[in-house]
C-alpha positions, -999 to +999 in steps of 0.1 A: +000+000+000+026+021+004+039+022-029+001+028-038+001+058-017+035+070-032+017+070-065-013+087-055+006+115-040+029+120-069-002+123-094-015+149-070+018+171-067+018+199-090+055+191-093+054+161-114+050+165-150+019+156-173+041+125-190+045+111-160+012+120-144-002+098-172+024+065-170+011+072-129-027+071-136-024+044-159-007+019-132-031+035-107-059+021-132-043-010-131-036-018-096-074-005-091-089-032-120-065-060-103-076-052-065-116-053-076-107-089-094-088-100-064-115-087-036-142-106-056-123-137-054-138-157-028-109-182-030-082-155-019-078-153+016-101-129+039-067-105+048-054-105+010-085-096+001-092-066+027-062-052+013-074-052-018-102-033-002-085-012+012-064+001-017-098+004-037-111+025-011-081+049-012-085+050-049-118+061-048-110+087-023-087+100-042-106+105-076-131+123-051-109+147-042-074+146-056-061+176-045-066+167-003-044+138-008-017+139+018+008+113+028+004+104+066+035+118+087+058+092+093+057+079+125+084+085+146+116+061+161+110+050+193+136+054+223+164+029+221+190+011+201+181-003+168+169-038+168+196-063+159+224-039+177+234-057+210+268-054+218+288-086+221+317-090+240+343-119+227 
């Protein structure tokens, strides 16, 4: 999803040129006709399929009101050394 956010956000920018815009909103079209096949697809698992849902419904949202799309702030590090960083003594 995030990528499909990335997408939607660039297509709204003023800052990205028509050309592009259009190669954008054609794969935006795409992942949109490919989520609705997948969501209708009872066979697909229940949490593949809400995410399909989900990215139809941010679609839509968008093509309501393109210009209020914002990327959500990123959320910020929490206190402590990275994961994966221990110190080890030999």
């Amino acid at each position: 999803m995030a990528t499909l956010k990335n997408l939607l956000s660039a297509l709204a920018s003023n800052k990205t040129a028509d050309h592009v815009k259009g190669k954008i909103a054609f794969a935006v079209e795409e992942i949109k006709a490919y989520s609705q096949k997948q969501a209708a697809d009872t066979l697909i698992p229940n949490f593949e399929r809400a995410n399909h849902l989900q990215m139809i419904k941010m679609i839509a949202q968008f093509e309501q009101n393109p210009t209020e799309f914002k990327l959500p702030e990123p959320l910020a590090m929490p206190d402590g050394p990275p994961i994966g960083e221990d110190v080890f003594d030999f």
